[in-house]
Every structure is written in structure tokens, then in C-alpha cells.
N, CA, C and O atoms as a GROMACS GRO file, in nm:
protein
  588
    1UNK      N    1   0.084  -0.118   0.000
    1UNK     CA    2   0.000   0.000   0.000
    1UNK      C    3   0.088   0.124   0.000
    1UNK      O    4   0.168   0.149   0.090
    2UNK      N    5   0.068   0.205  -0.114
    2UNK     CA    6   0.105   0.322  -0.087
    2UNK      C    7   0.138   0.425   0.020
    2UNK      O    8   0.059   0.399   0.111
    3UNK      N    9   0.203   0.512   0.052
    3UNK     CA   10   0.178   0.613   0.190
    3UNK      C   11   0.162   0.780   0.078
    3UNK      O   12   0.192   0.815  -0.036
    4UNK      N   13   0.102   0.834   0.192
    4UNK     CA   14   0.129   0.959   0.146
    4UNK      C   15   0.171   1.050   0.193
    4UNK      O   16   0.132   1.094   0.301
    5UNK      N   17   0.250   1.094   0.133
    5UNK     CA   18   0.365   1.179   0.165
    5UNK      C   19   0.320   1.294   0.260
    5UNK      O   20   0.373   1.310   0.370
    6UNK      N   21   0.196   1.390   0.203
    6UNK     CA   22   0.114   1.513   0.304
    6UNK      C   23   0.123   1.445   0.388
    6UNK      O   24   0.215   1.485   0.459
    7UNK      N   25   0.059   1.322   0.443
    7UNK     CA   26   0.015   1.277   0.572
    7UNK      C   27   0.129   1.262   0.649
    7UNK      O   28   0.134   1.312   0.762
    8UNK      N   29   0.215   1.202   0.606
    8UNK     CA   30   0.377   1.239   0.652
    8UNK      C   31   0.453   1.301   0.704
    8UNK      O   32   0.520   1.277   0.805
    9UNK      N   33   0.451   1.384   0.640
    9UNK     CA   34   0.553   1.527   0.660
    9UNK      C   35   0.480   1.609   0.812
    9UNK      O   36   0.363   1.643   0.833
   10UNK      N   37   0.590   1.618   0.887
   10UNK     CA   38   0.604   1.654   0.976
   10UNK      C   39   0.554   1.863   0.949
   10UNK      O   40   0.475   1.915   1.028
   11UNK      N   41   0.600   1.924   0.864
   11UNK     CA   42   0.565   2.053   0.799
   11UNK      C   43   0.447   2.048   0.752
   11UNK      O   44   0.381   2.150   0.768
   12UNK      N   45   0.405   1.975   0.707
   12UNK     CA   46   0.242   1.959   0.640
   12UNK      C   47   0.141   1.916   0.810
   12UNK      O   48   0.027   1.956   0.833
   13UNK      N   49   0.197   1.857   0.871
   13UNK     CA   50   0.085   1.853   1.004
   13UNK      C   51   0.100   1.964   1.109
   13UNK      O   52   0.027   1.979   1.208
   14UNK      N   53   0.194   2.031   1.077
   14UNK     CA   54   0.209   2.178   1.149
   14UNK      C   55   0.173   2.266   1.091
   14UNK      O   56   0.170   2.368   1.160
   15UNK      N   57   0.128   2.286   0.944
   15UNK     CA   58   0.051   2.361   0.912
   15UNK      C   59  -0.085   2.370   0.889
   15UNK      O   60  -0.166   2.458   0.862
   16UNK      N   61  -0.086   2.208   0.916
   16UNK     CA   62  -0.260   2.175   0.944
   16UNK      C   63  -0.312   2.208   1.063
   16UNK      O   64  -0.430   2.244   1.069
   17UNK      N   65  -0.226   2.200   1.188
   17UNK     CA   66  -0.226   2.249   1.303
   17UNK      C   67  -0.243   2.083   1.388
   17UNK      O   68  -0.292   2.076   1.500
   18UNK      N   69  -0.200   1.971   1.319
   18UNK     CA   70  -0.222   1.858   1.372
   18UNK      C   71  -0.059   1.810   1.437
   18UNK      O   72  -0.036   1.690   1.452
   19UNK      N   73   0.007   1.877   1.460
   19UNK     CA   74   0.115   1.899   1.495
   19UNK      C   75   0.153   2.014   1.554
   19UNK      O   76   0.150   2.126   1.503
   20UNK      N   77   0.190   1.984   1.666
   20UNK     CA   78   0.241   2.140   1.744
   20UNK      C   79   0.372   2.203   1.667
   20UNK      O   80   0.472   2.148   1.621
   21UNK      N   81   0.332   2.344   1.671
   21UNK     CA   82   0.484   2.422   1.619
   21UNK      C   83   0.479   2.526   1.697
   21UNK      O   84   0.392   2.539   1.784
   22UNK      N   85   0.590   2.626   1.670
   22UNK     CA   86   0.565   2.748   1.699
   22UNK      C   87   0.576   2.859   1.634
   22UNK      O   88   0.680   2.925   1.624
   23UNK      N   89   0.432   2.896   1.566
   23UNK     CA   90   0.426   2.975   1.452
   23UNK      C   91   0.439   3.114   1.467
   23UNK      O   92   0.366   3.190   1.532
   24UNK      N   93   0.553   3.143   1.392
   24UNK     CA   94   0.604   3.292   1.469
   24UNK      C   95   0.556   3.414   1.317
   24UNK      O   96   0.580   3.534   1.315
   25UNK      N   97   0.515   3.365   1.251
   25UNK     CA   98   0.432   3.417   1.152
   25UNK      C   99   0.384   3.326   1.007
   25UNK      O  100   0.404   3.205   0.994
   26UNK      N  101   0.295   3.440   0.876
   26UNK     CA  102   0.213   3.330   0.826
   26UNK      C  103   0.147   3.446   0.722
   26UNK      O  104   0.137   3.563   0.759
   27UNK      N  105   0.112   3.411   0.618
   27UNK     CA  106   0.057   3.494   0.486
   27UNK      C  107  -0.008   3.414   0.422
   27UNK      O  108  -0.018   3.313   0.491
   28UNK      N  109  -0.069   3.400   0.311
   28UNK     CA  110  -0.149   3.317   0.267
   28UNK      C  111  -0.103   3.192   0.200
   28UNK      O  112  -0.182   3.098   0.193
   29UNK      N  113   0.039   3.179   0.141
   29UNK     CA  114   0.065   3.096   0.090
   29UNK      C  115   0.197   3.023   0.174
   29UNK      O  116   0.251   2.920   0.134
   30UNK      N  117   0.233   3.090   0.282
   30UNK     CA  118   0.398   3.030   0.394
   30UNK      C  119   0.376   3.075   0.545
   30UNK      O  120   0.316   3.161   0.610
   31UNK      N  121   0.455   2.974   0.561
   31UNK     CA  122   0.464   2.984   0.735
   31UNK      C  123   0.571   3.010   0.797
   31UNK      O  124   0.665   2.985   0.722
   32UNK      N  125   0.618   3.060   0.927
   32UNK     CA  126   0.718   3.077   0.991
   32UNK      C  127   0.698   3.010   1.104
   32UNK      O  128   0.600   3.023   1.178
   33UNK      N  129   0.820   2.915   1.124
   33UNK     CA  130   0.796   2.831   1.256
   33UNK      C  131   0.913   2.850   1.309
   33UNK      O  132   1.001   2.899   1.237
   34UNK      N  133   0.942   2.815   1.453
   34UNK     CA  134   1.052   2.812   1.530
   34UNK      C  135   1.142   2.683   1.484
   34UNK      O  136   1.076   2.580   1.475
   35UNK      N  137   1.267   2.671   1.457
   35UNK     CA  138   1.324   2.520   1.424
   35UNK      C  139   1.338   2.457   1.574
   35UNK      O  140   1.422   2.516   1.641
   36UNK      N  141   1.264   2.341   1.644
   36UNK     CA  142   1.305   2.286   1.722
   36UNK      C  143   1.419   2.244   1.732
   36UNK      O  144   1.428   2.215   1.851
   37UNK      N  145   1.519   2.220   1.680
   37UNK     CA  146   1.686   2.182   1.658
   37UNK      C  147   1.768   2.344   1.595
   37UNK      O  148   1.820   2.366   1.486
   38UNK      N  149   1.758   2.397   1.667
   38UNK     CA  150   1.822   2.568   1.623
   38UNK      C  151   1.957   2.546   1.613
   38UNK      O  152   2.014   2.457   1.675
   39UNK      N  153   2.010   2.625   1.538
   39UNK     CA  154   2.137   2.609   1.481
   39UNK      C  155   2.167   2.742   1.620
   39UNK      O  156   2.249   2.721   1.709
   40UNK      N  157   2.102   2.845   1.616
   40UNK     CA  158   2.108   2.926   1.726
   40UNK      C  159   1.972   3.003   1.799
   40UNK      O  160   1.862   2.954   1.773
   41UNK      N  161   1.977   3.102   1.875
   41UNK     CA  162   1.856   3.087   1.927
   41UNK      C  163   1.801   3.208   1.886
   41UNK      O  164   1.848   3.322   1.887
   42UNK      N  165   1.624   3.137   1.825
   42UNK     CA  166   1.550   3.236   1.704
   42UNK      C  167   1.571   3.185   1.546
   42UNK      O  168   1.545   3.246   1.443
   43UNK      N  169   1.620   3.066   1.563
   43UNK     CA  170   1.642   3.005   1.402
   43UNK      C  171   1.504   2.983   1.376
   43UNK      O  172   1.422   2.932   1.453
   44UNK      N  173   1.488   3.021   1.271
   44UNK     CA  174   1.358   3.023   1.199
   44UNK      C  175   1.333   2.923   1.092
   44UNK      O  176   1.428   2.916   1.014
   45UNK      N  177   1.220   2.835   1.059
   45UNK     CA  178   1.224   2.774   0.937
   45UNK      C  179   1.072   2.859   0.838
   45UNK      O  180   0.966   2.891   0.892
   46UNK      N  181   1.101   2.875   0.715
   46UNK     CA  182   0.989   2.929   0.639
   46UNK      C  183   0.964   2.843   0.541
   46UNK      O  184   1.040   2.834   0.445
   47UNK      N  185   0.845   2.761   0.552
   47UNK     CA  186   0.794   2.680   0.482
   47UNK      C  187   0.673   2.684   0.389
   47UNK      O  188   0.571   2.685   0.458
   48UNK      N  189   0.646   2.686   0.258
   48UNK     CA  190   0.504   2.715   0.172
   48UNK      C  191   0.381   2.634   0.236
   48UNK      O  192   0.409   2.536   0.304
   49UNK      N  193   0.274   2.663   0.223
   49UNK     CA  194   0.154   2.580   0.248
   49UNK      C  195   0.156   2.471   0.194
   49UNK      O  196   0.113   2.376   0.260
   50UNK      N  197   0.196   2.453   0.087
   50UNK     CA  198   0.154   2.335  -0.012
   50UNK      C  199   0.305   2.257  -0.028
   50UNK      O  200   0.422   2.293  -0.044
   51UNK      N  201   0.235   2.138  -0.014
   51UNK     CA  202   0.384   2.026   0.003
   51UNK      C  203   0.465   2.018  -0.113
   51UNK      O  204   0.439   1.934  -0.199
   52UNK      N  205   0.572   2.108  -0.127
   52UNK     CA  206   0.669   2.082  -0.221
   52UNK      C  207   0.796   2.096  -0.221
   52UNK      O  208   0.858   2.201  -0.198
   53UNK      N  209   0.864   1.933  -0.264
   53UNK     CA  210   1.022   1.923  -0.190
   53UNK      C  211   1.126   2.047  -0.201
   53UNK      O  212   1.196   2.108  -0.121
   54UNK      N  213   1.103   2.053  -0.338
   54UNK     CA  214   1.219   2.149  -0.392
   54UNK      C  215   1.140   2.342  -0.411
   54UNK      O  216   1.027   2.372  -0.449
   55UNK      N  217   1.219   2.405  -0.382
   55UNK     CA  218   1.174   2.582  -0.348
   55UNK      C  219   1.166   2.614  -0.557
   55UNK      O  220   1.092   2.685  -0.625
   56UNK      N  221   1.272   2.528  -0.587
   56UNK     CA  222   1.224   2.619  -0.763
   56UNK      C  223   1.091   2.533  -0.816
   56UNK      O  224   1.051   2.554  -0.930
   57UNK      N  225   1.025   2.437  -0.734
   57UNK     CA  226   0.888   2.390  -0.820
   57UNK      C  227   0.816   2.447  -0.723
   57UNK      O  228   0.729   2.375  -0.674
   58UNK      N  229   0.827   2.577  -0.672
   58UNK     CA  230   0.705   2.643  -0.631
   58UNK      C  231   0.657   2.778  -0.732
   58UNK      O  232   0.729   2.866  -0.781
   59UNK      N  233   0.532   2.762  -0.741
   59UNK     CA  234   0.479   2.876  -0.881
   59UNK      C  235   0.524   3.017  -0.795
   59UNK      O  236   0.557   3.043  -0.679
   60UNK      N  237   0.507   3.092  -0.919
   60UNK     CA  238   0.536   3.265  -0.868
   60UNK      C  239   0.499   3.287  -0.764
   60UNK      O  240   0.598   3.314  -0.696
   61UNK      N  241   0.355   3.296  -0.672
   61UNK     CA  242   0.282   3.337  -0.619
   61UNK      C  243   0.362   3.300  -0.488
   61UNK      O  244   0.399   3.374  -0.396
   62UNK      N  245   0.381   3.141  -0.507
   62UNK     CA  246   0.413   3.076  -0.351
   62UNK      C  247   0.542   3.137  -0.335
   62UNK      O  248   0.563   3.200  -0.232
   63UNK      N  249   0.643   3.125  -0.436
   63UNK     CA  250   0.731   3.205  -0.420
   63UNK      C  251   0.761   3.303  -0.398
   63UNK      O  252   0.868   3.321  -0.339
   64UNK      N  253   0.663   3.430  -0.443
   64UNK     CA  254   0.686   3.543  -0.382
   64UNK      C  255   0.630   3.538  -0.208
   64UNK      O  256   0.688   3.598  -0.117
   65UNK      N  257   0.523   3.464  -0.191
   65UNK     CA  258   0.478   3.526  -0.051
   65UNK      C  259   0.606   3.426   0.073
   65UNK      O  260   0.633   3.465   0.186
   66UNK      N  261   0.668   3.285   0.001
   66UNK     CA  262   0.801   3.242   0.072
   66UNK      C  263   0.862   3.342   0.125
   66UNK      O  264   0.857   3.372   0.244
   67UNK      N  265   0.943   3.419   0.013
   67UNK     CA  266   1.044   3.505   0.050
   67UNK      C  267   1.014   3.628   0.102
   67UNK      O  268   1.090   3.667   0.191
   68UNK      N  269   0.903   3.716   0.063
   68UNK     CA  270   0.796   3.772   0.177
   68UNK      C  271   0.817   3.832   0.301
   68UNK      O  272   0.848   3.939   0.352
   69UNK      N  273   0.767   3.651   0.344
   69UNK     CA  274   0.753   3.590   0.492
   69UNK      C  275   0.873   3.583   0.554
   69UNK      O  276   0.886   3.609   0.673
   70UNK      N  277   0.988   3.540   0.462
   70UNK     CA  278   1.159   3.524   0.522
   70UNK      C  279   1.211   3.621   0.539
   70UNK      O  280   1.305   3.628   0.618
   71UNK      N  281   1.159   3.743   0.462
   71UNK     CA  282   1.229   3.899   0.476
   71UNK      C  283   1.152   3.954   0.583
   71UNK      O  284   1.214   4.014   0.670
   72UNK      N  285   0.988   3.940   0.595
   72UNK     CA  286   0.981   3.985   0.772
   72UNK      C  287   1.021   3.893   0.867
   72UNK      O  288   1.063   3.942   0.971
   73UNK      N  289   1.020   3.780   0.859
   73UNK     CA  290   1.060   3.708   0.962
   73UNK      C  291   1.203   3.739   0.999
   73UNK      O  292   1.240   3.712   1.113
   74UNK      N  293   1.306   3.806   0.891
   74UNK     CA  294   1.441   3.776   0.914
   74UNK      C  295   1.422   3.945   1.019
   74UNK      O  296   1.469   3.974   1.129
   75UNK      N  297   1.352   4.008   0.944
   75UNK     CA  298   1.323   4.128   1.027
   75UNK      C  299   1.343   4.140   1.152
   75UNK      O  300   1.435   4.206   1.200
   76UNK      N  301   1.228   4.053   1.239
   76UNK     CA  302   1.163   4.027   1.396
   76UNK      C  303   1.330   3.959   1.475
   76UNK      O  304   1.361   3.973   1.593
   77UNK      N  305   1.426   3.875   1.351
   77UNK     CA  306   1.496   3.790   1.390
   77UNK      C  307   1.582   3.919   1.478
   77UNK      O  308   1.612   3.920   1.597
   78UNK      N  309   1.606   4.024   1.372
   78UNK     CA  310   1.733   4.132   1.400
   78UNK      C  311   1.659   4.193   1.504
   78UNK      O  312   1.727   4.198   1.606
   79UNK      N  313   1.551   4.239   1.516
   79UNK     CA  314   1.488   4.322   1.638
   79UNK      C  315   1.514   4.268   1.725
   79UNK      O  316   1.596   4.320   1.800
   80UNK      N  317   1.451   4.124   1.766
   80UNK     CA  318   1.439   4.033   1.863
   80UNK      C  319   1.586   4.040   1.944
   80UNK      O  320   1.620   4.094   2.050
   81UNK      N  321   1.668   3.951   1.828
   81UNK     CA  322   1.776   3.854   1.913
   81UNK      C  323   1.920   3.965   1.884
   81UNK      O  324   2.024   3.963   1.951
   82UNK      N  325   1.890   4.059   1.766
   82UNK     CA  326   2.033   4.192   1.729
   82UNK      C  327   2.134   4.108   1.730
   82UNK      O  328   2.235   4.118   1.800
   83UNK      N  329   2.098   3.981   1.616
   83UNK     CA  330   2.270   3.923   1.533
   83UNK      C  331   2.338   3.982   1.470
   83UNK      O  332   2.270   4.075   1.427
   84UNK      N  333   2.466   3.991   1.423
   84UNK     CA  334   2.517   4.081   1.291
   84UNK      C  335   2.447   4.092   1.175
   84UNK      O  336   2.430   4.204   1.126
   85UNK      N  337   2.391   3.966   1.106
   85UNK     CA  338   2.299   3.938   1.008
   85UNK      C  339   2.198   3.780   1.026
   85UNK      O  340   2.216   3.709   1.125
   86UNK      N  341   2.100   3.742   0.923
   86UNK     CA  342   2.066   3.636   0.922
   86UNK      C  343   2.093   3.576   0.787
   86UNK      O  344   2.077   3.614   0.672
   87UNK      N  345   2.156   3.433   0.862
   87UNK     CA  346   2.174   3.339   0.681
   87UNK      C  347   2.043   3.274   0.627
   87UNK      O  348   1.951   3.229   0.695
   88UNK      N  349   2.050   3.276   0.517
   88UNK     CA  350   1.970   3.191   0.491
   88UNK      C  351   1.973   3.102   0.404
   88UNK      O  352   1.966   3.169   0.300
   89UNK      N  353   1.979   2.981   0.371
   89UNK     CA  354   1.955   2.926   0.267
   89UNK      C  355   1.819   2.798   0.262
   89UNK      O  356   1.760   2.762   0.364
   90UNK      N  357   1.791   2.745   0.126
   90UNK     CA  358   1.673   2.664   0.122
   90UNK      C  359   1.720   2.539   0.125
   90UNK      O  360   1.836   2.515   0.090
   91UNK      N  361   1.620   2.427   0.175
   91UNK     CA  362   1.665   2.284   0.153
   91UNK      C  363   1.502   2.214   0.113
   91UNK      O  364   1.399   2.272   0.081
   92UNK      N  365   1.521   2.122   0.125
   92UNK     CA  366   1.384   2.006   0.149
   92UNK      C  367   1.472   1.832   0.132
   92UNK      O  368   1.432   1.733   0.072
   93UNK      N  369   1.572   1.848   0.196
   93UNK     CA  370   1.631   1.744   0.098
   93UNK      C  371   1.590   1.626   0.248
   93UNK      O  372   1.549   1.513   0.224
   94UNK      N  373   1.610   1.674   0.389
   94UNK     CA  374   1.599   1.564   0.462
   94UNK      C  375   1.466   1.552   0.503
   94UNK      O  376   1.416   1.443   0.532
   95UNK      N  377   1.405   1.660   0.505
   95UNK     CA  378   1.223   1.672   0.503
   95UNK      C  379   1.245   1.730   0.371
   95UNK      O  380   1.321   1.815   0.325
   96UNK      N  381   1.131   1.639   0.316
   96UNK     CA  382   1.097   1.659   0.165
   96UNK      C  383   1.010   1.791   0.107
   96UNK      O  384   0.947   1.820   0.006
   97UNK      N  385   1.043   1.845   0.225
   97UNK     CA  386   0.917   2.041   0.190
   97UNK      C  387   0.983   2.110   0.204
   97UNK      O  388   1.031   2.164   0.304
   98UNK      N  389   0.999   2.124   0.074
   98UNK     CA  390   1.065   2.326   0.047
   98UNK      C  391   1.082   2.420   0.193
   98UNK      O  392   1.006   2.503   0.244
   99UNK      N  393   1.181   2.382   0.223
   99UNK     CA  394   1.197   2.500   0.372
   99UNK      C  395   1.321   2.588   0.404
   99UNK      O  396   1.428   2.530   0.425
  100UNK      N  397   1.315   2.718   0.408
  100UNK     CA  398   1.412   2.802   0.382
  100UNK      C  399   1.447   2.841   0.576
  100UNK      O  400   1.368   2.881   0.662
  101UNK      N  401   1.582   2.810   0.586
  101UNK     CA  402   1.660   2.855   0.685
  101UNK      C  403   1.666   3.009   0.727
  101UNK      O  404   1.704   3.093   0.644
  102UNK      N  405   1.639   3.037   0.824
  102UNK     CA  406   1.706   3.185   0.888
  102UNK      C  407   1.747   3.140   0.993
  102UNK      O  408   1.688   3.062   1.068
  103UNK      N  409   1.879   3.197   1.008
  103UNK     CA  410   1.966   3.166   1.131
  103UNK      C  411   2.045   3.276   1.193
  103UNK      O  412   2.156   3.302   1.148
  104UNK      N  413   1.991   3.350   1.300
  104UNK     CA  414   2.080   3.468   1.379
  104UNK      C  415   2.186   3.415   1.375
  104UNK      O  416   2.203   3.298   1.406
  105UNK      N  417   2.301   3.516   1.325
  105UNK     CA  418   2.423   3.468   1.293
  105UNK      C  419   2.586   3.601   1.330
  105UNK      O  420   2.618   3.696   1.259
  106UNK      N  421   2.627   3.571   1.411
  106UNK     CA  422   2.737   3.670   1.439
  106UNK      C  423   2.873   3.622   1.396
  106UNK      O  424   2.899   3.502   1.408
  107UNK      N  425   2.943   3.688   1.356
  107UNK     CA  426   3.115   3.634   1.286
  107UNK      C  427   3.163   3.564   1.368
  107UNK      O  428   3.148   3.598   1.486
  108UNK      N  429   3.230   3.453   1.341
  108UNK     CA  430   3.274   3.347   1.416
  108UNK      C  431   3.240   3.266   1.481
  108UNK      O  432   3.322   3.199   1.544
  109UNK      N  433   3.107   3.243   1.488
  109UNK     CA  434   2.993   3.188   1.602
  109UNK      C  435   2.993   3.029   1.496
  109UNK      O  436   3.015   3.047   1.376
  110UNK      N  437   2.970   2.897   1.539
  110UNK     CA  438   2.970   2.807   1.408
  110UNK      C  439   2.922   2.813   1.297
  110UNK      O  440   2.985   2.831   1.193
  111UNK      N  441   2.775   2.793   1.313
  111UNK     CA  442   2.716   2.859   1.249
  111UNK      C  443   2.776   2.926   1.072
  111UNK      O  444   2.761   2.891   0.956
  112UNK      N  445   2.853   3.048   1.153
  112UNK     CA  446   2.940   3.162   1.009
  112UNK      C  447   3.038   3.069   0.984
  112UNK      O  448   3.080   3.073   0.868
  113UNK      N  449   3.096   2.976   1.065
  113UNK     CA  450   3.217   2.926   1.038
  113UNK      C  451   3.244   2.829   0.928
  113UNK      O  452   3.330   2.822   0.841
  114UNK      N  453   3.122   2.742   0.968
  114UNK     CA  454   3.025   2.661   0.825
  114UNK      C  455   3.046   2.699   0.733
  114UNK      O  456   3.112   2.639   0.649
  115UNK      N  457   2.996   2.812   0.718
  115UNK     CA  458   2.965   2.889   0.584
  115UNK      C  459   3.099   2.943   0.507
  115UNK      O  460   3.128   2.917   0.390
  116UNK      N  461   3.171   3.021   0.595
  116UNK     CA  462   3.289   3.045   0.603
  116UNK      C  463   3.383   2.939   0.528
  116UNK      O  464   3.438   2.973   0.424
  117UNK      N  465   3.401   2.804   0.582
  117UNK     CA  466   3.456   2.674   0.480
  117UNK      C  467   3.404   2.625   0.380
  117UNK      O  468   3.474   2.564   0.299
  118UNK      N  469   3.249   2.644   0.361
  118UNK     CA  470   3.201   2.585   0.218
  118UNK      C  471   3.256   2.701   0.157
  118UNK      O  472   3.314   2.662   0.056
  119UNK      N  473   3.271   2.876   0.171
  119UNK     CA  474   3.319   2.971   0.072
  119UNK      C  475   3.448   2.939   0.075
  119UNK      O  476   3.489   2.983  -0.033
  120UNK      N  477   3.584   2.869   0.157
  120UNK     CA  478   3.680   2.895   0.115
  120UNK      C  479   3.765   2.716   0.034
  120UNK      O  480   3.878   2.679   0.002
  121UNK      N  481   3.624   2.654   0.033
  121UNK     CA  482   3.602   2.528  -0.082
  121UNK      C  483   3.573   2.579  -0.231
  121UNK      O  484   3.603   2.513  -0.330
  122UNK      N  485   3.507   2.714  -0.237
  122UNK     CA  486   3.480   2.742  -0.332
  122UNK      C  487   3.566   2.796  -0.380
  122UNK      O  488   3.618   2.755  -0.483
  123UNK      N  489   3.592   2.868  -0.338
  123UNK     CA  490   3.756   2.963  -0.389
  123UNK      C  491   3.880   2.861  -0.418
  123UNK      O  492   3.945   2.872  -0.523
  124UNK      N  493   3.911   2.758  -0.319
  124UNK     CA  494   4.040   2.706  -0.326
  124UNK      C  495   4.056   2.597  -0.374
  124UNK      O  496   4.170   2.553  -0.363
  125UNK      N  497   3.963   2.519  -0.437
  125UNK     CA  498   3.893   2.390  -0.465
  125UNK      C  499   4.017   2.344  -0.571
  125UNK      O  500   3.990   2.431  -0.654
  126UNK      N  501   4.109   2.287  -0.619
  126UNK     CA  502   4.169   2.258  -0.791
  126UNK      C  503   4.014   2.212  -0.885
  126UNK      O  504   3.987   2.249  -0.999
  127UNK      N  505   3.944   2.137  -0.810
  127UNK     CA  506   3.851   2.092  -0.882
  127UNK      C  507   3.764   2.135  -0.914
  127UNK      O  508   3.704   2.070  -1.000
  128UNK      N  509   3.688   2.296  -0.862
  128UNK     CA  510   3.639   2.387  -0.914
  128UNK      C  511   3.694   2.487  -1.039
  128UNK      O  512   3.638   2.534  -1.138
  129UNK      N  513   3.809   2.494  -0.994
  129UNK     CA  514   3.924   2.555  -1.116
  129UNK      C  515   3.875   2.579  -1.267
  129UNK      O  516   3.870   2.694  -1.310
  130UNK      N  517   3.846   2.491  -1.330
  130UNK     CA  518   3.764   2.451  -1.444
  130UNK      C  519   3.670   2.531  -1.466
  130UNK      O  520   3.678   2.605  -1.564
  131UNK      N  521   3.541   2.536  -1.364
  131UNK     CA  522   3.436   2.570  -1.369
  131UNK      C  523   3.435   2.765  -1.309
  131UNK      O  524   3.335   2.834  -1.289
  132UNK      N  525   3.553   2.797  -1.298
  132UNK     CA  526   3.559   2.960  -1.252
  132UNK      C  527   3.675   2.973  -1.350
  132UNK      O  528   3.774   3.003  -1.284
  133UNK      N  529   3.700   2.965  -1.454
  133UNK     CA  530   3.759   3.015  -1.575
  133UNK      C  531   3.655   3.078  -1.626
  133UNK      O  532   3.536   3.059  -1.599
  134UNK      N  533   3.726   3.194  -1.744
  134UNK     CA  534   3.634   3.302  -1.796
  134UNK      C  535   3.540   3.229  -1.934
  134UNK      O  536   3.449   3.301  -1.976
  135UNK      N  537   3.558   3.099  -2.002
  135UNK     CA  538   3.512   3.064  -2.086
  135UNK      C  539   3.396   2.948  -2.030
  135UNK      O  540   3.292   2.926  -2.092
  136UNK      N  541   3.433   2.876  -1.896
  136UNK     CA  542   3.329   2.796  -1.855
  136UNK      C  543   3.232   2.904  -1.804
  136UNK      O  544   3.122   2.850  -1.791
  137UNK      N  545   3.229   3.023  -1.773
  137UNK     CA  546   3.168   3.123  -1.717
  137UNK      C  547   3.080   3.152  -1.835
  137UNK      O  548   2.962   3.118  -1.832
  138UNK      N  549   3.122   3.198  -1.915
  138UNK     CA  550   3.091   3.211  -2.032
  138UNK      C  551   2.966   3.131  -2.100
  138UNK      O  552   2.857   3.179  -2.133
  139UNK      N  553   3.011   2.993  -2.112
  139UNK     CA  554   2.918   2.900  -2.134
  139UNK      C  555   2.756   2.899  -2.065
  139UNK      O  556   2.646   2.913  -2.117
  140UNK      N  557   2.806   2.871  -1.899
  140UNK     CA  558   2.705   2.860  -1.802
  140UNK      C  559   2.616   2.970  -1.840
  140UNK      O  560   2.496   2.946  -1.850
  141UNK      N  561   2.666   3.100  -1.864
  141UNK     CA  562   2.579   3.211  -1.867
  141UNK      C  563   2.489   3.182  -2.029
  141UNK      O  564   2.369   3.201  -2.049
  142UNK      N  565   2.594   3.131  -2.128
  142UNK     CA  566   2.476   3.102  -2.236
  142UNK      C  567   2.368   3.014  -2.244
  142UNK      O  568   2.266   3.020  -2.314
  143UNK      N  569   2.408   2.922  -2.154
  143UNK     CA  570   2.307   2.769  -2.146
  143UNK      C  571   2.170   2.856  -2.098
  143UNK      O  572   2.053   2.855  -2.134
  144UNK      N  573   2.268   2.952  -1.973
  144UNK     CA  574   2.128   3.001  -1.834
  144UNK      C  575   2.006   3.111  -1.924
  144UNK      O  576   1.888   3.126  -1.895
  145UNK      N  577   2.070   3.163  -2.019
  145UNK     CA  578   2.003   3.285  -2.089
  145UNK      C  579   1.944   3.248  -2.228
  145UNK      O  580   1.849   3.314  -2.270
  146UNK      N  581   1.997   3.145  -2.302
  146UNK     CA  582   1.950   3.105  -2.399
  146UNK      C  583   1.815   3.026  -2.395
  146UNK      O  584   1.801   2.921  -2.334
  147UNK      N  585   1.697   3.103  -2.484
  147UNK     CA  586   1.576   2.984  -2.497
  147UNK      C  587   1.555   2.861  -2.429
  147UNK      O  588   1.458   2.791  -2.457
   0.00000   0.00000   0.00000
């Protein structure tokens, strides 16, 4: 027998309200919840209404009111908790629903430090090398812009 996935997802029964969260805001198409596992304190997760793994198969609409919701939420984050900034990036990869990270974040705290080594993987990589030359640059930008 099949399962289904809505019924599943831990994000889909917290926005049904069949699951406790703590909804720290909400618009018509996304939610803002507290992350029970905070990277620090006031980490935010912003999740769409409608169950979908990946953030680029959400239509315009959901997408605009996502990011929205992440720009006031990141708002309340700086009032609230006064980090240097908030990171953010999207996942759905270990819960399968489109859910975008905000994380109060000050220089040097882990957190930045994370981030800090995936940027200096990017820069120092030999095996990126290839792909940050001016002609692979080149390419990527024609594939991205072309029809």
C-alpha cells in the first residue's frame, strides 16, 4: 500500500495544526515556525503551504509570498535577538518540503564558520578551477540565458 507523503511530513501537520509548532508568523501561501533543533537561538524555518520538496517547483505566487515571509521574519529575527545578520539558505532534501533557513548569525559563532569553509572550498577547490575560468563562465551564462 502506498503512503502519502502530506500525511507524513512533519511541515504539512504543522501547518494543518495537527502537529504542534511554533508559529512565529504566516501569509497566505507560507509559514514561519521556530526550528526545534536551532542552529542558534531564534532560528527560523519558512515553509510554503503546499507540500513541495524542492523551493524552484514552487509557482510565482508561492514564491513570492516564501520570500515575503523570510524577509519579515528575518526582520523580527534582528529586532528580537540583534545578530550581525541572518543566513539563509533553502533545503527540502531531509524533510521533503521546500523550507528556507534563517539563522541569527554573528562572525565566528559556528554557524558563520560553516559557511565560512564551504566559501573557502569554493575559492580554493583545484577541482572547481575549471568551472571559474572566464570561458566555462561564459558557457554557463549562455546555457542560463538562452531559450
Amino acid at each position: 500500500m502506498a503512503t502519502n507523503p502530506k500525511s507524513e511530513c512533519v511541515f504539512c501537520r504543522i501547518i494543518q495544526g495537527a502537529a504542534p509548532g511554533y508559529i512565529v508568523g504566516e501569509n497566505q501561501r507560507a509559514v514561519a515556525i521556530l526550528d526545534i533543533q536551532p542552529y542558534a537561538r531564534g532560528h527560523c524555518l519558512v515553509l510554503p503551504r503546499r507540500h513541495v520538496p524542492w523551493w524552484h517547483d514552487l509557482d510565482e505566487a508561492e514564491t513570492a509570498d516564501l520570500f515575503a515571509l523570510a524577509r519579515a521574519t528575518a526582520q523580527k529575527i534582528m529586532k528580537a535577538f540583534q545578530p550581525e545578520f541572518v543566513s539563509l539558505y533553502a533545503r527540502g532534501r531531509r524533510i521533503p518540503h521546500t523550507h528556507i533557513f534563517l539563522v541569527p548569525t554573528n562572525k565566528g559563532e559556528p554557524f558563520d564558520r560553516h559557511f565560512n569553509a564551504l566559501e573557502g572550498f569554493q575559492e580554493g577547490a583545484r577541482a572547481l578551477a575549471g568551472l571559474q575560468a572566464p570561458e566555462a563562465l561564459t558557457e554557463a551564462l549562455n546555457m542560463l540565458t538562452e531559450g
